[in-house]
C-alpha positions in Angstrom: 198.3 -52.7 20.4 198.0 -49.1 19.3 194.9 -46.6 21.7 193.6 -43.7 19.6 193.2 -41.2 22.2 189.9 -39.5 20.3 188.6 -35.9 21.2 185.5 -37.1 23.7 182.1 -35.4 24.5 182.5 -34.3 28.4 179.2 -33.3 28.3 175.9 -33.8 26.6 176.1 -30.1 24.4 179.5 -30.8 23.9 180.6 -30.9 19.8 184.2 -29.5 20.2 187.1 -29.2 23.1 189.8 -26.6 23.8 192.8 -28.8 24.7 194.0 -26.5 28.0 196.5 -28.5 28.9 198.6 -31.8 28.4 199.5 -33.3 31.5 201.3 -36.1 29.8 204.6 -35.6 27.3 205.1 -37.4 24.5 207.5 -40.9 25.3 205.9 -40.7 29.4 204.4 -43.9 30.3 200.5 -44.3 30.2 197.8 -46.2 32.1 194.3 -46.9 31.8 192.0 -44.3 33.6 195.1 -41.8 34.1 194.6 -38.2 33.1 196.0 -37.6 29.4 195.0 -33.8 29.5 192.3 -30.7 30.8 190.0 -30.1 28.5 187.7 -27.0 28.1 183.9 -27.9 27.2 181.1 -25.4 26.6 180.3 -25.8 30.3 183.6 -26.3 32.1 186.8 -27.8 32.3 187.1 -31.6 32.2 189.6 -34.2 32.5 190.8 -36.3 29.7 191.5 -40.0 30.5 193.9 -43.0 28.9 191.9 -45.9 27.5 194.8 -48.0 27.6 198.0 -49.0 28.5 201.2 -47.8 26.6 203.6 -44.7 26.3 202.1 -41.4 25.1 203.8 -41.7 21.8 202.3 -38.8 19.3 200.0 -35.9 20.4 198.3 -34.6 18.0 197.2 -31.0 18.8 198.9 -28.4 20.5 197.5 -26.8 24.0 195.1 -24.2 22.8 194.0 -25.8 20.2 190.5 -27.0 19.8 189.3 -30.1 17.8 185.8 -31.3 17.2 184.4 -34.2 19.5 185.7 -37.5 17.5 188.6 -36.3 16.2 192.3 -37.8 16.7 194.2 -36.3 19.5 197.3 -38.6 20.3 198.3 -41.9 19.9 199.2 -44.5 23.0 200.8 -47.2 21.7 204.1 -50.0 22.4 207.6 -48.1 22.6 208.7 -49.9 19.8 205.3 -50.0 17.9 205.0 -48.2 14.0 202.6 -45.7 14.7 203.2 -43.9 11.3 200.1 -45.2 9.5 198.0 -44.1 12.3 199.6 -40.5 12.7 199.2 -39.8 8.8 195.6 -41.7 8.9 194.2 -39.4 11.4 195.9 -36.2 9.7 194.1 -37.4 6.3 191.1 -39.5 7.4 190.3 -37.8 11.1 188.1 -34.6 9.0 186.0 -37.3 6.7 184.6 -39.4 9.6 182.9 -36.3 11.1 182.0 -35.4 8.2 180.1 -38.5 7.5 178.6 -38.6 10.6 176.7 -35.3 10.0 175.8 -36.6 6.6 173.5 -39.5 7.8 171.2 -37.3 10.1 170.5 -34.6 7.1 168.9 -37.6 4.3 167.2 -39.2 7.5 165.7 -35.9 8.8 164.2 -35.3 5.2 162.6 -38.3 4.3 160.8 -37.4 7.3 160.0 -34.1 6.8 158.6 -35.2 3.5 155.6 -37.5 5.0 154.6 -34.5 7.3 153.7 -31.9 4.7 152.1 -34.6 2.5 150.2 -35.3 6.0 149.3 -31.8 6.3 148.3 -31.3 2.7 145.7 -33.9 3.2 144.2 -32.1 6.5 144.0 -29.1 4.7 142.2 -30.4 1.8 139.3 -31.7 3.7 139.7 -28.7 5.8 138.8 -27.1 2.7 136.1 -29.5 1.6 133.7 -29.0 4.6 134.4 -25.1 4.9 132.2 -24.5 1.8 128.9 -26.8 2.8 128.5 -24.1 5.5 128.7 -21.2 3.4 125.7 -22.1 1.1 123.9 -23.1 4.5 123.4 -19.2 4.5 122.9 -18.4 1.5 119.6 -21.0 1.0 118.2 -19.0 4.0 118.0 -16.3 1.1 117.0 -17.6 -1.3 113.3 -18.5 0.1 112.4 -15.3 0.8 113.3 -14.3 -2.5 111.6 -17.1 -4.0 108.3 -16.6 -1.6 108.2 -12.8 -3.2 108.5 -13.7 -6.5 105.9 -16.3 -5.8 103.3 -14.4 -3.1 104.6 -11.3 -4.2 106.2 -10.5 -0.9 109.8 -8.8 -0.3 112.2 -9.3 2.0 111.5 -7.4 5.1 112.1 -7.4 9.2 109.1 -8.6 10.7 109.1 -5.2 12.7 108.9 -3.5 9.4 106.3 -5.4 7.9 104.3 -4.9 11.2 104.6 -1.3 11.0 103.8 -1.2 7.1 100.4 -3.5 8.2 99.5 -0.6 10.8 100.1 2.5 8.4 99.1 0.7 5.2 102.3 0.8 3.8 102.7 -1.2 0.4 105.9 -2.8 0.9 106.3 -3.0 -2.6 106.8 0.6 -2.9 109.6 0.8 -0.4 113.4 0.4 -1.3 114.9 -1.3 1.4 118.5 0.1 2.9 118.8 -3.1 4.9 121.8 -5.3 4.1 120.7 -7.2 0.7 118.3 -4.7 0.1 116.0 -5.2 3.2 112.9 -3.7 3.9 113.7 -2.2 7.7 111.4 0.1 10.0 113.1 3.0 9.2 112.2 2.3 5.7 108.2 2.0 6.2 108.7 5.1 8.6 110.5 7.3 6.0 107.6 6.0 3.4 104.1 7.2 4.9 105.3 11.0 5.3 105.7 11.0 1.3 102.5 8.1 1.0 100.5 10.2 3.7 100.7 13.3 2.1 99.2 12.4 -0.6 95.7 11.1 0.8 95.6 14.4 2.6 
C-alpha cells in the first residue's frame, strides 16, 4: 500500500519547510523511521522520517523548495504499485486541503467574537445607567439653598461670608456673588462695606 510522505510540523511555530536536502533518490529502497530528507524549519534544521515501508517512488519538490506544513512531498509506495492517481491528486488536490483547514478556524473565531461585544454592550449600558443617578446627587445639593432663598429669602453664600456680612451688617442681598454658581464669598462682603460704609459716613 501506497505512504504519502506529507510536509510535517518539526516544531510547534512551524507552518512551512525548506526542503535542504533529499537523502533518498527516487526508486532507493525505504524503511520506517529512516531519514527521507533535512528540512529547514523557522528554528532549525530537522530530519524528515519514512512512515513506511516501500521504494521512494515520486518526490515531489525539488531541494530548495519550500512547501507549507501538510502538503504532499513524495510518494513511498510497491515497485510495481500505480502511483499515478496519487501524484496527479496531490498536484491538484494538495493546495485545497490547506486551504480548508484555515477556513474552519476563521467562521469558528467569529461566532465567538460576536457573543463578546454583545457581552460588552450590555456592561456598558448599565455602566451608563448608574453614571447619571450620581450626577443629580450634586445637583439636589443645589437646589435647597436655592429653594431656602426663595423661601427665607436667603442666598447662597459660604458660611465665612455670611459670618462676616453678620459682623459688618452686610445685606447679603445686595451683594453679587463671584463664587462658582453665583456664590456669595468673603471677598464679596469685604469688597461691599467700603461702597455700603461710605455711605453711613
Amino acid at each position: 500500500m501506497a505512504t504519502k510522505v506529507f510536509m510535517e510540523a518539526l516544531s510547534p511555530t512551524m507552518e512551512e519547510g525548506r526542503l535542504v536536502k533529499w537523502l533518498k533518490a527516487e526508486g532507493d529502497a525505504v524503511k520506517s523511521g529512516e531519514t527521507l530528507a533535512e528540512v529547514e524549519t523557522d528554528k532549525a534544521i530537522m530530519e524528515l522520517v519514512a512512515r513506511g515501508d516501500g521504494v521512494l517512488r515520486k518526490r515531489l519538490i525539488a531541494e530548495g523548495a519550500t512547501s507549507p506544513v501538510g502538503s504532499l512531498i513524495a510518494v513511498i509506495a510497491g515497485a510495481d504499485e500505480d502511483i499515478a492517481s496519487l501524484v496527479a491528486g496531490a498536484a491538484a488536490g494538495g493546495p485545497p486541503p490547506a486551504a480548508d483547514a484555515t477556513a474552519p478556524p476563521a467562521p469558528t473565531r467569529d461566532p465567538q467574537n460576536a457573543p463578546p461585544a454583545t457581552a460588552t454592550q450590555a456592561t456598558t449600558a448599565p455602566a451608563s445607567g448608574p453614571t447619571p443617578s450620581p450626577v443629580p446627587a450634586p445637583a439636589q445639593s443645589a437646589p435647597p439653598p436655592s429653594s431656602s432663598a426663595a423661601s427665607a429669602g436667603r442666598l447662597r453664600s459660604s458660611p465665612l461670608a455670611r459670618r462676616l456680612a453678620a459682623e459688618r451688617g452686610v445685606d447679603l442681598g445686595s451683594i453679587g456673588g463671584s463664587g462658582p454658581g453665583g456664590r456669595i464669598i468673603k471677598r464679596d462682603v469685604e469688597s461691599a462695606p467700603a461702597a455700603a460704609g461710605t455711605s453711613p459716613a
